[in-house]
ZAKE-396113 format. One line per 3 residues: number of its first residue (from 1); for each residue x, y, z of N, C-alpha, C. Coordinates in steps of 0.001 Angstrom, whole numbers, padded with zeros to 6 digits, m for minus. Atoms other than C-alpha are relative to their C-alpha. Layout:
% residues N
NUM) X/Y/Z/X/Y/Z/X/Y/Z  ...;
% end
This chain:
% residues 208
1) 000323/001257/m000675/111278/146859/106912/001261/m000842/000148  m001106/000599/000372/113680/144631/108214/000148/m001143/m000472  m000056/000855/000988/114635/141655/106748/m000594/m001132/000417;
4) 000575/001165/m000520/113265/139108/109227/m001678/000310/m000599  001006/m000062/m000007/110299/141292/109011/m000804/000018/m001259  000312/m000218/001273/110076/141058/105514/m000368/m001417/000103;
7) 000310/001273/000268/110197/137450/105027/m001080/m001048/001196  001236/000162/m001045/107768/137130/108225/m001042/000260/m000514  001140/m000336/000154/105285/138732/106759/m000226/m000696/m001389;
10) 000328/001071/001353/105814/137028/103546/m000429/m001105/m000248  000424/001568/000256/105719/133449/103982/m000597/m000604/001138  001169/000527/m001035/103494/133736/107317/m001113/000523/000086;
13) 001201/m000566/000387/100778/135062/105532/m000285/001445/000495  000445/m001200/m000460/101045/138548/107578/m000394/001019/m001554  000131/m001176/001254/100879/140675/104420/m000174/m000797/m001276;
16) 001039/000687/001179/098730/138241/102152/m001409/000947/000242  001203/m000184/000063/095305/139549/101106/m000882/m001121/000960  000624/000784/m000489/093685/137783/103547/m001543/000672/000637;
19) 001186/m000251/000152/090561/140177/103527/m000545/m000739/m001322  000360/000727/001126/090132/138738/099859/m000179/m001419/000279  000182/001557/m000629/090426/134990/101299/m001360/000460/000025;
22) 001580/000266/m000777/087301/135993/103614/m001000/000789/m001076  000811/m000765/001008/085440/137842/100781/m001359/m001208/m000589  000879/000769/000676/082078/135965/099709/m000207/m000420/m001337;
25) 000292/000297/001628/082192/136528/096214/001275/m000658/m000933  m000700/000636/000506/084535/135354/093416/m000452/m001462/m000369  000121/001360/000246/082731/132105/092257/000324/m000279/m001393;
28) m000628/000337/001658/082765/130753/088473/m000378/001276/m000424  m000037/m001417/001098/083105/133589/086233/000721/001277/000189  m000176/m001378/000035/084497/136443/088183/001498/000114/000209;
31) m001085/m000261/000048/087520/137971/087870/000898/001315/000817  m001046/m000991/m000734/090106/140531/090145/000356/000302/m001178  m000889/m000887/000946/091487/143299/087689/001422/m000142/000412;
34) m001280/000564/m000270/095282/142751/087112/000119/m001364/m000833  m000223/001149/000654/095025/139378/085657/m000370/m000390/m001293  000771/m000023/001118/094101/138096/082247/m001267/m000895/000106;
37) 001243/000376/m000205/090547/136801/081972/000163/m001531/m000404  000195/001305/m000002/090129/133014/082436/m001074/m000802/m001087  000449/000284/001023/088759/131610/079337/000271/m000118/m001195;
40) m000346/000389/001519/089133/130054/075649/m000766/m000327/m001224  001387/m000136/001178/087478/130865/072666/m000703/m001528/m000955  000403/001110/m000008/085429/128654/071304/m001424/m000548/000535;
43) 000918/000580/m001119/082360/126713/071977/000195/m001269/000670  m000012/001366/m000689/081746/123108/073599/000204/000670/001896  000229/m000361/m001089/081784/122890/077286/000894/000475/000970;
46) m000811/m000296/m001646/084214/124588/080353/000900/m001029/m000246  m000822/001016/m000575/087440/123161/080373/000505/000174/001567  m000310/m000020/m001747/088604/122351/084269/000489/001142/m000025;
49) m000893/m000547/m000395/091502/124209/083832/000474/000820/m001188  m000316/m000774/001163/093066/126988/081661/001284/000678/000813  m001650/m000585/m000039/096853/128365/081185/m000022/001126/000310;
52) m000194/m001885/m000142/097637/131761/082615/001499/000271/000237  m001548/m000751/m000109/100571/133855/082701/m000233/001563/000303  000257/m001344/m000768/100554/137021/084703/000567/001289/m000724;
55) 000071/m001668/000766/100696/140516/083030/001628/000607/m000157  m001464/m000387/m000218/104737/140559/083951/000811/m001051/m000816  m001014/001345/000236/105556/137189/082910/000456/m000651/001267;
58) m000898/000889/m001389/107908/135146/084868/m000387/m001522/000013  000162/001349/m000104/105797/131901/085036/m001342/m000090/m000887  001525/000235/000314/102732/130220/083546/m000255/m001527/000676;
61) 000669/001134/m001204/100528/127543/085453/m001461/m000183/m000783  001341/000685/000424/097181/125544/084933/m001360/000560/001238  000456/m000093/m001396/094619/127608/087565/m001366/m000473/m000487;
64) 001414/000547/m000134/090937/126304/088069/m000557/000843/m000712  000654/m000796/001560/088413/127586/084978/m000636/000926/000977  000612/m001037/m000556/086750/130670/086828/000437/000617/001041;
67) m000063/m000970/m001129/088541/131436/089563/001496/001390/m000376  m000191/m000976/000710/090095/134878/089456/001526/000922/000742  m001438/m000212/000191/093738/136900/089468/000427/001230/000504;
70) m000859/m001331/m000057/095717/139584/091111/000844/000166/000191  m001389/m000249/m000226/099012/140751/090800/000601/001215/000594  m000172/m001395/m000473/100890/143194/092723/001865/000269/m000218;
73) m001256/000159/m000219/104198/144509/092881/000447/001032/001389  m000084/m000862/m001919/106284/145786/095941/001608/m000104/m000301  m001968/000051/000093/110650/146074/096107/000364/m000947/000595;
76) m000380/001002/m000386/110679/142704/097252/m000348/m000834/m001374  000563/000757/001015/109180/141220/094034/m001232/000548/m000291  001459/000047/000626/106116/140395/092144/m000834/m001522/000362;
79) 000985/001096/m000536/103227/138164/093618/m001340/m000048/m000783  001352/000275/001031/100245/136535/091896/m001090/m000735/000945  001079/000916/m000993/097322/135360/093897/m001078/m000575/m001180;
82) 000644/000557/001084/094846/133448/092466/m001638/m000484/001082  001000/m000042/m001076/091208/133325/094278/m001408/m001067/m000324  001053/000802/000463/088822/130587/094193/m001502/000055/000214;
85) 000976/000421/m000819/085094/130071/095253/000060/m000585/001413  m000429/m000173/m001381/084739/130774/098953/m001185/m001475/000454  000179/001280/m000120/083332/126750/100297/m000292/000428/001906;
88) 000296/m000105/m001572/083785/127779/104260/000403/001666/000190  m000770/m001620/m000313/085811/131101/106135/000498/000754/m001102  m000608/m000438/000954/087559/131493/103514/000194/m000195/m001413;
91) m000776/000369/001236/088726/131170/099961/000918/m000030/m000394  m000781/000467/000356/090486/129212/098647/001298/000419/m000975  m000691/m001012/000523/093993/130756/097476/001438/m000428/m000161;
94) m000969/000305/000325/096893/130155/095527/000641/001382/m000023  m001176/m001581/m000242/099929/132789/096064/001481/m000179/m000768  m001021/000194/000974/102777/133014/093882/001022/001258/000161;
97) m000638/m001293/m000312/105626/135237/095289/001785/m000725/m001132  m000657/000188/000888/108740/135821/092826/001443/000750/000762  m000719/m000726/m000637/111836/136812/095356/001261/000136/m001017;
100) m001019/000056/000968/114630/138442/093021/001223/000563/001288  m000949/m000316/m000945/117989/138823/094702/000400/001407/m000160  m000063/m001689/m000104/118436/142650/093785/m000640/000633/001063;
103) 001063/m000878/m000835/115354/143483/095839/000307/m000001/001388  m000132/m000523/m001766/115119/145151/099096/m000067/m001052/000924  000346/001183/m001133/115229/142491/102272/000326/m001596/m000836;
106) m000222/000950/000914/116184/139844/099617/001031/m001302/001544  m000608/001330/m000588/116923/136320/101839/000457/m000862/m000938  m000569/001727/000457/119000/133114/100417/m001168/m000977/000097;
109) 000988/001277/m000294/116892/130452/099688/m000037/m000905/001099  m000289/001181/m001077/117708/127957/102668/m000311/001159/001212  000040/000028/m000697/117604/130589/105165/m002134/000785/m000269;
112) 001309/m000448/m000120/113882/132033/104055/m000646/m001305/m000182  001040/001014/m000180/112944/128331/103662/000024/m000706/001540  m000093/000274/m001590/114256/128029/107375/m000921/000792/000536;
115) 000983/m000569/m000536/112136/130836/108675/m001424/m000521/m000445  001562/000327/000093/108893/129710/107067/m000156/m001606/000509  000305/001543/m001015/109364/126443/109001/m000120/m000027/001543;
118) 000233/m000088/m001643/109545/128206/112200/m001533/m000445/m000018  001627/m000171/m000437/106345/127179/114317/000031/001292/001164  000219/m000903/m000705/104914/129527/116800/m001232/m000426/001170;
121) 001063/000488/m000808/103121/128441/119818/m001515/001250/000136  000514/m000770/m000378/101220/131790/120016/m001224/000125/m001157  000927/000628/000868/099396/131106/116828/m000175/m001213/m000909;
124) 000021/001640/m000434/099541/127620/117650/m000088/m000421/m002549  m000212/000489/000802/101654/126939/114183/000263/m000977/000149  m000601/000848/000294/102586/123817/113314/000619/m000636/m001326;
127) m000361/000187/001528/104926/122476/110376/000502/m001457/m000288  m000279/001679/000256/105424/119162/108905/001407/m000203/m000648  m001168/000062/000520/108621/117972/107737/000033/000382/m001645;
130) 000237/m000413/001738/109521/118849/103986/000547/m001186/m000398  m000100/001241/000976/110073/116947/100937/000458/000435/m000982  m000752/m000001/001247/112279/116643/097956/m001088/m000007/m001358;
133) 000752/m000038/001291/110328/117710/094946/000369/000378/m001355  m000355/m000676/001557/110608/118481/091154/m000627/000949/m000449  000937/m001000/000442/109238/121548/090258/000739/000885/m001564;
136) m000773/m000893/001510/110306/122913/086220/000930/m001315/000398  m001561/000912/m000155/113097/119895/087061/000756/001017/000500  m000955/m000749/m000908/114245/121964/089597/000077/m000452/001188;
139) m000076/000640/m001195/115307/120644/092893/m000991/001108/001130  000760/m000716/m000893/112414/122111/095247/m000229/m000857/001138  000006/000649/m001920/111442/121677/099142/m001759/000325/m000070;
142) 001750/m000159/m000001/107276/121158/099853/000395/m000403/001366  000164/000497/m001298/106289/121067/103072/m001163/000477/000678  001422/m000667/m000007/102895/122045/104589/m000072/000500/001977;
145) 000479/m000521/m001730/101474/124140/108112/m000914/000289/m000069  001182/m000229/m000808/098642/124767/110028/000288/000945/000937  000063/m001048/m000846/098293/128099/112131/m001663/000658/000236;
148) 001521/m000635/m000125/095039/129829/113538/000245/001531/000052  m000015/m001637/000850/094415/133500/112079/m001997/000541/000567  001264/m000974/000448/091882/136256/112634/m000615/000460/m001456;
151) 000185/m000597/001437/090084/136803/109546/m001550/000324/000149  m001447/m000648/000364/090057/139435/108614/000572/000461/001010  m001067/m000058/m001336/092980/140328/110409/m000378/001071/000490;
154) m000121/m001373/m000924/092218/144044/110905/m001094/000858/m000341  001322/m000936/m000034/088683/145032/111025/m000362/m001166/000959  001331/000451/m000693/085381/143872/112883/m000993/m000322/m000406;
157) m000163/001055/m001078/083762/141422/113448/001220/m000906/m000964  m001038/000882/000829/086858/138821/112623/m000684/m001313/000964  000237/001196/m000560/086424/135297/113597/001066/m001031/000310;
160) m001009/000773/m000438/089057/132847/114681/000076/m001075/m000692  000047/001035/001033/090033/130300/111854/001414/m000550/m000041  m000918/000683/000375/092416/127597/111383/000390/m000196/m001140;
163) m000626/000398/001714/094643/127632/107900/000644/m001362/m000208  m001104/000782/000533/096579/125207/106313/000620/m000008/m001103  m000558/m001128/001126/099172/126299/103709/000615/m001034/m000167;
166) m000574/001260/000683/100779/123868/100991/001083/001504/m000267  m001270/m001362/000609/104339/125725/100406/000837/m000671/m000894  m000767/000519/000678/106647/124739/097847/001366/001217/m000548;
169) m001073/m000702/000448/110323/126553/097386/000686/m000156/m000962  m000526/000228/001481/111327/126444/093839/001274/001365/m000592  m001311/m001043/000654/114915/127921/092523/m000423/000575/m000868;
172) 000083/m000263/001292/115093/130072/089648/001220/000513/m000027  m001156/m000105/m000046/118851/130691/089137/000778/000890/001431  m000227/m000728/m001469/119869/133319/092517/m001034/000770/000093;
175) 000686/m000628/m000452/116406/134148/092430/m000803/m001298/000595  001321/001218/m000065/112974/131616/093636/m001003/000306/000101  001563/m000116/000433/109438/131639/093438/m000373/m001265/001545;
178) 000956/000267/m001382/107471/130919/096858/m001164/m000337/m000525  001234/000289/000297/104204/128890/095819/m000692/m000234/000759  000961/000320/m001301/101602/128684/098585/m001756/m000210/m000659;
181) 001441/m000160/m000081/098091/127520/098646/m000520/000142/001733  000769/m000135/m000993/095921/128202/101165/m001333/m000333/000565  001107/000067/m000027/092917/126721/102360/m000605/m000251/001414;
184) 000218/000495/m001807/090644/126009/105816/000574/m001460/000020  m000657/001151/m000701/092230/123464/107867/m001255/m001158/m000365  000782/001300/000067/088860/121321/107544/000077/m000319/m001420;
187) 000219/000039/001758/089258/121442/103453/001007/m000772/m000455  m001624/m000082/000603/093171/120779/103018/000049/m001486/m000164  m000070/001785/000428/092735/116699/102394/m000556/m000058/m001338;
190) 000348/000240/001593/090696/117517/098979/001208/000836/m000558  m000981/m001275/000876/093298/120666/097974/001527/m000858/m000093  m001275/000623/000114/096453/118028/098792/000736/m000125/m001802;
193) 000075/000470/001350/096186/116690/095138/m000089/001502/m001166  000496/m001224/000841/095135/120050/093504/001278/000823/000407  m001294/m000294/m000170/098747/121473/094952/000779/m000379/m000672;
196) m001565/000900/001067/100950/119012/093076/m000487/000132/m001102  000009/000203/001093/098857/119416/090413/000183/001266/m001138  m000381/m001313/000559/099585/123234/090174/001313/m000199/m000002;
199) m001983/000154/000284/103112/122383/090776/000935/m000849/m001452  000148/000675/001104/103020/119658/087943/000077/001453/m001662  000326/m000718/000839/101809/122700/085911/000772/001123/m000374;
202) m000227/m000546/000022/103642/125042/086898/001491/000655/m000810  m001357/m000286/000447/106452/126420/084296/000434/001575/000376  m000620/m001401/m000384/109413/129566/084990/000328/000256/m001262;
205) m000440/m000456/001161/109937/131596/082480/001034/001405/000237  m001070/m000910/m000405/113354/133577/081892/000642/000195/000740  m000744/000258/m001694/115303/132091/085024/000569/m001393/m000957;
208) m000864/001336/000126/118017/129384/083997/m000461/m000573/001132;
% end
């Protein structure tokens, strides 16, 4: 793959699970194999939120109490999705890509946070300006888009749906960590807050 087409498909959702988005199930309790099981011993009632850390390491984060985890790997990195209770088209979906500079198609931070700002009239993207953020006290870039997607992309029947993706580009010494949520365009005004508050949460582990 080449290298545009790498980081195309990366941070414009082409080669996200985005049959899993449109998937019905996944509400409180269930879990994707790959991840560790969401829950803390103990009785009393459901806390919101519970600490995870993915089967490789690398980071740990605060994700919503039931919703559920898969990790994959590929010679570009290691990615963590995170899958919520499906509300409209889709479900709701946090993505956690870990680009190390060894790996195959490996971009510079500035120019893969330039490509995922391209828009595209053809699936009428649009991208909002970015923003200076703290993520680990690391100097990071947030910035959010809207594009309309077949989902699912490559079967029948698909339906024609508008996304909107919270992105946040966070260093980790000459490597970074791509954080995306994902949710329908009519949803993304409650998920605003629930973005910063995974980012808030979110620590790197083993990256100066």
């Amino acid at each position: 793959m080449s290298r545009s087409g790498f980081i195309a498909a990366l941070v414009l959702c082409a080669a996200l699970p985005q049959a899993a988005l449109a998937q019905g199930g996944g509400g409180q309790g269930a879990a994707v194999p790959g991840g560790r099981p969401f829950s803390f011993p103990g009785g009393g009632p459901p806390k919101p939120y519970v600490s995870y850390m993915p089967p490789s390491g690398g980071f740990v984060c605060d994700v919503p109490n039931g919703w559920s985890a898969l990790e994959e790997s590929s010679p570009h990195g290691m990615s963590t999705h995170f899958f919520g209770p499906r509300r409209g088209l889709i479900r709701p979906a946090f993505h956690v890509h870990l680009l190390v500079k060894e790996a195959l198609g490996f971009l510079p931070f500035s120019e893969a946070l330039k490509r995922a700002r391209s828009s595209s009239s053809a699936a009428k993207r649009e991208v909002t300006s970015q923003q200076a953020w703290r993520v680990c006290d690391r100097p990071s870039r947030m910035f959010e888009a809207r594009e309309r997607r077949l989902i699912p992309p490559d079967a029948l029947p698909a339906e024609s749906a508008m996304l909107h993706h919270f992105y946040a580009f966070v260093p980790a010494g000459e490597d970074y960590f791509i954080v995306k949520l994902t949710v329908d365009e009519d949803e993304f005004q409650d998920y605003r807050s629930e973005f910063r508050r995974f980012l808030k949460s979110f620590q790197i582990l083993g990256h100066r």
